[in-house]
C-alpha beads as a LAMMPS data file, in Angstrom:
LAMMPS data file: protein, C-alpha beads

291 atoms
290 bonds

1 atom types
1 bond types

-500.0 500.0 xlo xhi
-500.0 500.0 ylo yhi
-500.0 500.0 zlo zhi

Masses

1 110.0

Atoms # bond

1 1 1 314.311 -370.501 390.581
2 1 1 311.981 -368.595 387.892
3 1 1 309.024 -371.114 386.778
4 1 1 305.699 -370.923 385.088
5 1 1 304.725 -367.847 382.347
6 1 1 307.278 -365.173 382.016
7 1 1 305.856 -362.056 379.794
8 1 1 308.735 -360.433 377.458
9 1 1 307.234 -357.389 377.783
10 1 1 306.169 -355.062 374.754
11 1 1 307.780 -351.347 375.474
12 1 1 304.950 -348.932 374.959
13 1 1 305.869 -345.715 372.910
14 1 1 303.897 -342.431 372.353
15 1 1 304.657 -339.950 370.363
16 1 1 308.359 -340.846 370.092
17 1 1 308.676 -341.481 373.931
18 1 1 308.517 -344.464 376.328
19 1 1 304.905 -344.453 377.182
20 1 1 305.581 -344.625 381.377
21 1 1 301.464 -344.757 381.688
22 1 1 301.044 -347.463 379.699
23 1 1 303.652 -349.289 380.898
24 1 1 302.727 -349.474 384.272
25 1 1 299.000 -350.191 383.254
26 1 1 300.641 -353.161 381.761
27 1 1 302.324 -354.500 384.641
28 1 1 299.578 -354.408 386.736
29 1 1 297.674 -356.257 383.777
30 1 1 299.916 -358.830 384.158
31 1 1 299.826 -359.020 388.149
32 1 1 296.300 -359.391 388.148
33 1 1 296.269 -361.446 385.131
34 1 1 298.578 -364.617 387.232
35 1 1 301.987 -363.696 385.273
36 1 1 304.834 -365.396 387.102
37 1 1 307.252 -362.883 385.944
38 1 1 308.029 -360.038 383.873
39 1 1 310.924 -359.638 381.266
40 1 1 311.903 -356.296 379.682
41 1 1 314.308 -355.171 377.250
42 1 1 314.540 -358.154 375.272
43 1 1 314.012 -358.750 371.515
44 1 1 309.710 -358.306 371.854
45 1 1 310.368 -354.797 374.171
46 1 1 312.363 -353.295 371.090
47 1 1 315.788 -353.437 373.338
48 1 1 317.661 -352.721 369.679
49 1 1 315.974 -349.349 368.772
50 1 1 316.427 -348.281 373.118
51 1 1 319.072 -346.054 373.659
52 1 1 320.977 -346.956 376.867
53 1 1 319.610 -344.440 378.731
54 1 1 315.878 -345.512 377.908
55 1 1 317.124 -349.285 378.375
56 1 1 317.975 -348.800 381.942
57 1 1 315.255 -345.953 382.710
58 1 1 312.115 -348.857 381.118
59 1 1 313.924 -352.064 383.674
60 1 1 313.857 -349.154 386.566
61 1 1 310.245 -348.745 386.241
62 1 1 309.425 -351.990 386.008
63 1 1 310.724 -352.597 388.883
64 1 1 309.257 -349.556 390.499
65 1 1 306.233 -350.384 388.979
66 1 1 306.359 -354.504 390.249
67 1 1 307.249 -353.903 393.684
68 1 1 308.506 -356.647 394.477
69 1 1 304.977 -359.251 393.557
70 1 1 306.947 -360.840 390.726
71 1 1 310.548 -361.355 389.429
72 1 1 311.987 -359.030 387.428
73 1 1 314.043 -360.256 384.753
74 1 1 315.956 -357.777 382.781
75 1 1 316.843 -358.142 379.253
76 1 1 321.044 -357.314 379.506
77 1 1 322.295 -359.155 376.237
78 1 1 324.793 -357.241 374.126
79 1 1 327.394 -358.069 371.119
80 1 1 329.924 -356.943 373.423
81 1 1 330.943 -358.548 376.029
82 1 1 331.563 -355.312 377.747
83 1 1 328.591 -353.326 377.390
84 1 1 326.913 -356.625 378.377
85 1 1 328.620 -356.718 381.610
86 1 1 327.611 -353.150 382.158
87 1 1 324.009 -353.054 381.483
88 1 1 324.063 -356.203 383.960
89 1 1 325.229 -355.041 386.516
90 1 1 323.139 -351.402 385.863
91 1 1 320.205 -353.872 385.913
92 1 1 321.494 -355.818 389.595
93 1 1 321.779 -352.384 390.830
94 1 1 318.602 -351.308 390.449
95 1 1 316.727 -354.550 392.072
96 1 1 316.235 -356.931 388.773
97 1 1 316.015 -360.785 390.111
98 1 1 318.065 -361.869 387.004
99 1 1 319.203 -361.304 383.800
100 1 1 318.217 -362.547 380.279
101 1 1 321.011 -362.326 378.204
102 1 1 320.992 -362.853 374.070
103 1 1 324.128 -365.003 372.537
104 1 1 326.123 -362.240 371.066
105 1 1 324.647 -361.373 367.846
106 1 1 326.320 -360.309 364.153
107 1 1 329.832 -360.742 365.148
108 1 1 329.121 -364.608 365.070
109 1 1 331.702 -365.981 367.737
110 1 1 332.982 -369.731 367.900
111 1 1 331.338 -371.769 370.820
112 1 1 334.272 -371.054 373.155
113 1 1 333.224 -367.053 372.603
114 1 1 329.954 -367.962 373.502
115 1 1 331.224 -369.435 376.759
116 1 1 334.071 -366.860 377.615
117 1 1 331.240 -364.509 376.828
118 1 1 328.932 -365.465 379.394
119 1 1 331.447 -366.746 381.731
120 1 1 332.963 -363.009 382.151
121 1 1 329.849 -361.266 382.442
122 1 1 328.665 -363.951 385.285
123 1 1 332.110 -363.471 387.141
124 1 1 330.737 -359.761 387.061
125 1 1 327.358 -360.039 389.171
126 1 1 325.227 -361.461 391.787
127 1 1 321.861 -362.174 390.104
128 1 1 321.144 -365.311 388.235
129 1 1 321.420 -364.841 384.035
130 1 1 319.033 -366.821 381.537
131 1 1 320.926 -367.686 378.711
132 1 1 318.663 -366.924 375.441
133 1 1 319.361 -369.407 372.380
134 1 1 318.178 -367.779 368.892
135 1 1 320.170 -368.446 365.789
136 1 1 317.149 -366.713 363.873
137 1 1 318.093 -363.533 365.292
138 1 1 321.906 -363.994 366.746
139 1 1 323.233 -366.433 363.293
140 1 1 325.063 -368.709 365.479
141 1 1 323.677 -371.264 367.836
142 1 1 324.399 -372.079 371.254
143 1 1 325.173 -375.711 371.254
144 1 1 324.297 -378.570 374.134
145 1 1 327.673 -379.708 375.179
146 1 1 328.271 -375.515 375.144
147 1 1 325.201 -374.508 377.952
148 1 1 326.223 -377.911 379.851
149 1 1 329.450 -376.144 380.270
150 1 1 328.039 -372.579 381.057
151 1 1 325.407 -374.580 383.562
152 1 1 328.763 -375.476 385.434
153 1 1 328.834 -371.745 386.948
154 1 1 327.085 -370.812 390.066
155 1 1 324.709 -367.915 388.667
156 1 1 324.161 -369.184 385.352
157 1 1 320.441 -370.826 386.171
158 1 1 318.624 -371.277 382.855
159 1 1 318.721 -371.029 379.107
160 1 1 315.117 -369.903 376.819
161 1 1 315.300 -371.992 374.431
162 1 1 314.201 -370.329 371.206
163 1 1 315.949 -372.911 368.244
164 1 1 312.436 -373.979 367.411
165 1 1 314.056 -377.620 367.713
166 1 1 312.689 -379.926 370.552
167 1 1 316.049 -382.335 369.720
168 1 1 318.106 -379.199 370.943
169 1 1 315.909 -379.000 374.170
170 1 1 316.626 -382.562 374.699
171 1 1 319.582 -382.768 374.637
172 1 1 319.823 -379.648 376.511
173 1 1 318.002 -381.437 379.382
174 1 1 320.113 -384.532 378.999
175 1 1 322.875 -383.167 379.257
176 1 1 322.377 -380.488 382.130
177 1 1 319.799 -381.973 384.347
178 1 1 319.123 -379.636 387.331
179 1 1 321.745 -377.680 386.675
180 1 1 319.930 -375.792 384.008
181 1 1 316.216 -374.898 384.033
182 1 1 315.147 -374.788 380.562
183 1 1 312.310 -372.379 379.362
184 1 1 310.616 -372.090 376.098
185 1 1 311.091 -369.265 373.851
186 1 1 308.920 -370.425 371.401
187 1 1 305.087 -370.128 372.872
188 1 1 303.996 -373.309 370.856
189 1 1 306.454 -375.584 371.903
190 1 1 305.848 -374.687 375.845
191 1 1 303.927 -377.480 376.782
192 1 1 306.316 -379.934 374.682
193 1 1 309.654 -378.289 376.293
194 1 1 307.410 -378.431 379.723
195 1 1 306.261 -382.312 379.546
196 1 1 310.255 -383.098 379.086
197 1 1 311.195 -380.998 382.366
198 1 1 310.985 -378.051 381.261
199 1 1 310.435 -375.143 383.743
200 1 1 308.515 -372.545 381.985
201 1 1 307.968 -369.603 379.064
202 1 1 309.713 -366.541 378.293
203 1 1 306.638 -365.754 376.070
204 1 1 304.729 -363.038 374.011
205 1 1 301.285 -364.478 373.696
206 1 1 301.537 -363.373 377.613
207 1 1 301.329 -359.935 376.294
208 1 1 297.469 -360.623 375.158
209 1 1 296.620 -363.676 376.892
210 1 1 298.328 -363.367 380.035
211 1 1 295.766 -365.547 382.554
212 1 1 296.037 -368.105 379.501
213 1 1 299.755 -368.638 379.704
214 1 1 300.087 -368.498 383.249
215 1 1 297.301 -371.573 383.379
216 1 1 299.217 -373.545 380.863
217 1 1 302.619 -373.120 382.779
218 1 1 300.617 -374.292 385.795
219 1 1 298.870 -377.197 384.562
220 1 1 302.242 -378.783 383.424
221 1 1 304.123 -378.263 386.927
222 1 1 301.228 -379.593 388.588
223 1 1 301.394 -382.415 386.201
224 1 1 298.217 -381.932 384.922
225 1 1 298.679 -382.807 381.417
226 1 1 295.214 -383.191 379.929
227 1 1 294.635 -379.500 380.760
228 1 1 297.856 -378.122 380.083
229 1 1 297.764 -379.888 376.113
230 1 1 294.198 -378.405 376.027
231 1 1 295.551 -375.072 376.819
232 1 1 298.604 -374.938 374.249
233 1 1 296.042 -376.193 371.569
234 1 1 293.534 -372.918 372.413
235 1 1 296.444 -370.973 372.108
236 1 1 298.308 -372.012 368.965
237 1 1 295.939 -369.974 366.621
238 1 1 296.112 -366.897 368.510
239 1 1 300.580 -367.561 368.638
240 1 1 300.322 -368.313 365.268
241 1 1 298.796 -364.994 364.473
242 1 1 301.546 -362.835 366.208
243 1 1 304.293 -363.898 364.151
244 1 1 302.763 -363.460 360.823
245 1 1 305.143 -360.421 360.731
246 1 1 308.294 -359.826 362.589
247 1 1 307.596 -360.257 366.128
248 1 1 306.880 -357.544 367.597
249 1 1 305.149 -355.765 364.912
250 1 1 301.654 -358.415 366.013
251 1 1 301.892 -357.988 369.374
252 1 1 301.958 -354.760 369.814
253 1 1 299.391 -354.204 367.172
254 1 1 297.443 -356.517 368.986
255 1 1 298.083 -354.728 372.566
256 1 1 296.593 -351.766 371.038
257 1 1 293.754 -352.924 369.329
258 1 1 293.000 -353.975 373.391
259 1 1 293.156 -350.497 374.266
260 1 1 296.941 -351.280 376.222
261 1 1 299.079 -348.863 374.322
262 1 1 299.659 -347.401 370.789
263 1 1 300.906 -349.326 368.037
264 1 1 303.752 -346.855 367.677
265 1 1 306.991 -348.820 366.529
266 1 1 310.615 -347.246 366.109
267 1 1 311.962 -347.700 362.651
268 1 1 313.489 -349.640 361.310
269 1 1 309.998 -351.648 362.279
270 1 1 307.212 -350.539 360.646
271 1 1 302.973 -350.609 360.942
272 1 1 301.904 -353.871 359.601
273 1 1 300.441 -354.555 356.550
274 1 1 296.130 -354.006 356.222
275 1 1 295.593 -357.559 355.131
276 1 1 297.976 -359.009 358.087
277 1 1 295.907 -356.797 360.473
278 1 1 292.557 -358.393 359.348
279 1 1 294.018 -361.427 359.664
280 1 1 295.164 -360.637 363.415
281 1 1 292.291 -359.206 364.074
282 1 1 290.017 -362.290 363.244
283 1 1 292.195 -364.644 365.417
284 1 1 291.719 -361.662 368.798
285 1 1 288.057 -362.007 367.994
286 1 1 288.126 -365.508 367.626
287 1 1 290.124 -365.788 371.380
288 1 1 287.197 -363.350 372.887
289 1 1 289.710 -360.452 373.112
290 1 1 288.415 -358.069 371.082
291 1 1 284.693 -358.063 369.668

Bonds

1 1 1 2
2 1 2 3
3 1 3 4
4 1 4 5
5 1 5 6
6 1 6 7
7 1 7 8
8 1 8 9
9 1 9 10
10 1 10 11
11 1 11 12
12 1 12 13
13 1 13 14
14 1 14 15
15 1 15 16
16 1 16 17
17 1 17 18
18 1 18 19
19 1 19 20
20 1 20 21
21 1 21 22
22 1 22 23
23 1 23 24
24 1 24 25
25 1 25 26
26 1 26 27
27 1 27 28
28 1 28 29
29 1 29 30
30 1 30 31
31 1 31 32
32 1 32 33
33 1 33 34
34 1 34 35
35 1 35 36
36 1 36 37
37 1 37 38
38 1 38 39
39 1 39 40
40 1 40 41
41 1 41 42
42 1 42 43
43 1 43 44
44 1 44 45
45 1 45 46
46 1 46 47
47 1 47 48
48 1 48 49
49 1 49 50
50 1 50 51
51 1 51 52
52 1 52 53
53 1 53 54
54 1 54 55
55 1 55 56
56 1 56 57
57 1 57 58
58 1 58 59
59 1 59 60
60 1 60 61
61 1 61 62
62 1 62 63
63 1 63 64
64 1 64 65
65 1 65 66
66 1 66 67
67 1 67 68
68 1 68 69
69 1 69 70
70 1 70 71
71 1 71 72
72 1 72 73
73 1 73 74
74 1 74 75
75 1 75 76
76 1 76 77
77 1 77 78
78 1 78 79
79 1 79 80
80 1 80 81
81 1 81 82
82 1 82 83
83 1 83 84
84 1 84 85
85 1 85 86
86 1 86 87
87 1 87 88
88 1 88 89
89 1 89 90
90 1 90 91
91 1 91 92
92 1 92 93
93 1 93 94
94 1 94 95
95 1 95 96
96 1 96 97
97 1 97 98
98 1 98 99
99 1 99 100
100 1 100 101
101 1 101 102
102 1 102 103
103 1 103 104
104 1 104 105
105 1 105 106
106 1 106 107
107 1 107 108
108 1 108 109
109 1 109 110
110 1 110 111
111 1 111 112
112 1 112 113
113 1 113 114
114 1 114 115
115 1 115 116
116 1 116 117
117 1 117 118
118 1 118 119
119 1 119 120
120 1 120 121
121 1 121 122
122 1 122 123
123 1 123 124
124 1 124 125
125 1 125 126
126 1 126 127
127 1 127 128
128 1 128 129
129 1 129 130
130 1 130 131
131 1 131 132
132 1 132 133
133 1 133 134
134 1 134 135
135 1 135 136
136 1 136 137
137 1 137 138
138 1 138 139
139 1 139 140
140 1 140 141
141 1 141 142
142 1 142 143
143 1 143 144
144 1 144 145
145 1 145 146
146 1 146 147
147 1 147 148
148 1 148 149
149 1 149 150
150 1 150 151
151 1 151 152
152 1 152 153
153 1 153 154
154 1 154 155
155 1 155 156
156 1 156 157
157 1 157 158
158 1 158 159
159 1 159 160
160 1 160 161
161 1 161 162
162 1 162 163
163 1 163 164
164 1 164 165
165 1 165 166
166 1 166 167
167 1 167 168
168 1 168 169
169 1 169 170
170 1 170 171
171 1 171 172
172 1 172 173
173 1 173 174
174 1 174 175
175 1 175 176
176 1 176 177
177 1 177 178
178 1 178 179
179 1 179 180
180 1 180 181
181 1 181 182
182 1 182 183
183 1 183 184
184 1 184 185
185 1 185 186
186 1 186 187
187 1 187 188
188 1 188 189
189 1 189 190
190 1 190 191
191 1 191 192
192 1 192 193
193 1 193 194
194 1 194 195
195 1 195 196
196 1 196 197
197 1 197 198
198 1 198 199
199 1 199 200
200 1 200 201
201 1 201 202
202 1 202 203
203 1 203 204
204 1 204 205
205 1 205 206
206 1 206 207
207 1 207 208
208 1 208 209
209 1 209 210
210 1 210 211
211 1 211 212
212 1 212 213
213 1 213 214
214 1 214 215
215 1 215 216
216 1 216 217
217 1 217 218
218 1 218 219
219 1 219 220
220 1 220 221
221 1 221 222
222 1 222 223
223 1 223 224
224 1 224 225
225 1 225 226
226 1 226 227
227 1 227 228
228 1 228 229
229 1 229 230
230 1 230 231
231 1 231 232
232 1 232 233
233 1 233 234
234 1 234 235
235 1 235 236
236 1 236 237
237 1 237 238
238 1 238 239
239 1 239 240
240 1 240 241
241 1 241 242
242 1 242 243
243 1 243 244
244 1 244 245
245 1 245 246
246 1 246 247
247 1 247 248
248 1 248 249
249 1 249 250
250 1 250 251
251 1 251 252
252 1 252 253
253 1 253 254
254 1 254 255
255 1 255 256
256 1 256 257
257 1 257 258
258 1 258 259
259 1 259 260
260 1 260 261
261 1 261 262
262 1 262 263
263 1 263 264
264 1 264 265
265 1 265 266
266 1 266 267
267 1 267 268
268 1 268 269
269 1 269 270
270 1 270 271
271 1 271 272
272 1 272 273
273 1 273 274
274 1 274 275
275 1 275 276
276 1 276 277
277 1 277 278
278 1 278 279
279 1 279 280
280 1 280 281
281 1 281 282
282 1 282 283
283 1 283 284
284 1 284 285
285 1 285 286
286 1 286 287
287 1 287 288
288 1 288 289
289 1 289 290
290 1 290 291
């Protein structure tokens, strides 16, 4: 199964484009850097503003680009259960190692949607699917007693856990026990969600602080606690400052003010604000990664 730091990957764009230099130049950052695995096409690589065509050509390359020294897990999630099952199984065809998949967003469906959701598009493929939690993005949440029933099928193997609650994590674990590895999707509460069995991060920090991350994930498997709270501590600052607009208007500033990429965004995201940039800024400096 998929442990330690898991990068959701910033798509780089240039004039318009998908930046294929860049992008590559960022996977091998990340390879060198001790990543344990890379995630594109989820919420922090712009998948809503990808057409399907880009979607499929940006997990292609990554895996092109990879080579098989990580896992590849491709960001498939879709309000319809049908497109879902499609860019899935586009993603299984092209090598991914797994699947991230959003709870289906906007149309709000009951718990028993969620399942039948996940359940179909699982009967569809091979490859393992992360379940990914978010009300703050999705406006419903996936609830405990829902992913203990989604853990019950073969290929569903782990949920990111992105509520922001550590009760819902809990009782998450409680209720699933190895049947569901649980990662964070919020980067401050990875050593928390870690020290209560916890497997890992699906994380943006990764995307500037990569070797950072990937210590922190491997301090708490080794059980080396001391180090790992230490870690999560240096980092929170740094988090802290990439969400002081809509993620991932920071982090992608932030990857270009380290000479990664441009800070080109698709509308209906926009160049953040001068005083937020300072502010970003400061905290890069402050984490030795700009001067």
């Amino acid at each position: 199964m998929f442990t330690g730091s898991m990068v959701a990957l910033i798509t780089p764009f240039k004039g318009g484009k998908v930046d294929w230099q860049s992008l590559e130049r960022l996977i091998d950052f990340h390879i060198q850097s001790g990543t344990h695995g890379i995630v594109p096409c989820g919420t922090t690589g712009e998948s809503a503003t990808l057409s399907h065509e880009e979607h499929e050509d940006v997990i292609k390359a990554v895996i092109k680009a990879v080579k098989k020294r990580l896992p590849v897990i491709a960001g498939t999630g879709s309000n319809s259960t049908e497109e879902a099952v499609r860019l899935t199984r586009a993603a299984e065809k092209s090598g991914a190692d797994g699947a991230l998949m959003i709870s289906p967003y906007y149309n709000r469906p009951t718990q028993e949607g969620i399942y039948q959701h996940y359940r179909t598009v699982a009967s569809e493929v091979g490859i393992p699917i992360i379940v990914y939690n978010i009300p703050g993005r999705t406006g419903s949440k996936i609830e405990p007693e829902t992913l203990a029933r989604l853990a019950e099928i073969k290929n569903i193997a782990g949920v990111k856990e992105a509520t922001g609650s550590v009760d819902q994590a809990i009782d998450v674990i409680r209720l699933c026990g190895d049947n569901l590895a649980v990662y964070s999707g919020e980067d401050t509460l990875t050593f928390s969600l870690m020290a209560l069995g916890g497997k890992g991060v699906i994380s943006t920090v990764a995307n500037v602080a990569p070797r950072e991350m990937s210590q922190l994930t491997e301090a708490c498997l080794n059980g080396e606690w001391e180090k790992g709270r230490e870690l999560q501590l240096k980092l929170t600052p740094l988090i802290r400052s990439l969400f002081i607009e809509t993620n991932p208007i920071p982090v992608k500033t932030a990857a270009a003010l380290m000479g990664k990429c441009t800070a080109e965004l698709r509308l209906p995201l926009t160049p953040m604000a001068d005083v937020n940039v300072k502010k970003l800024k400061s905290a890069l400096a402050d984490f030795h990664l700009i001067q």
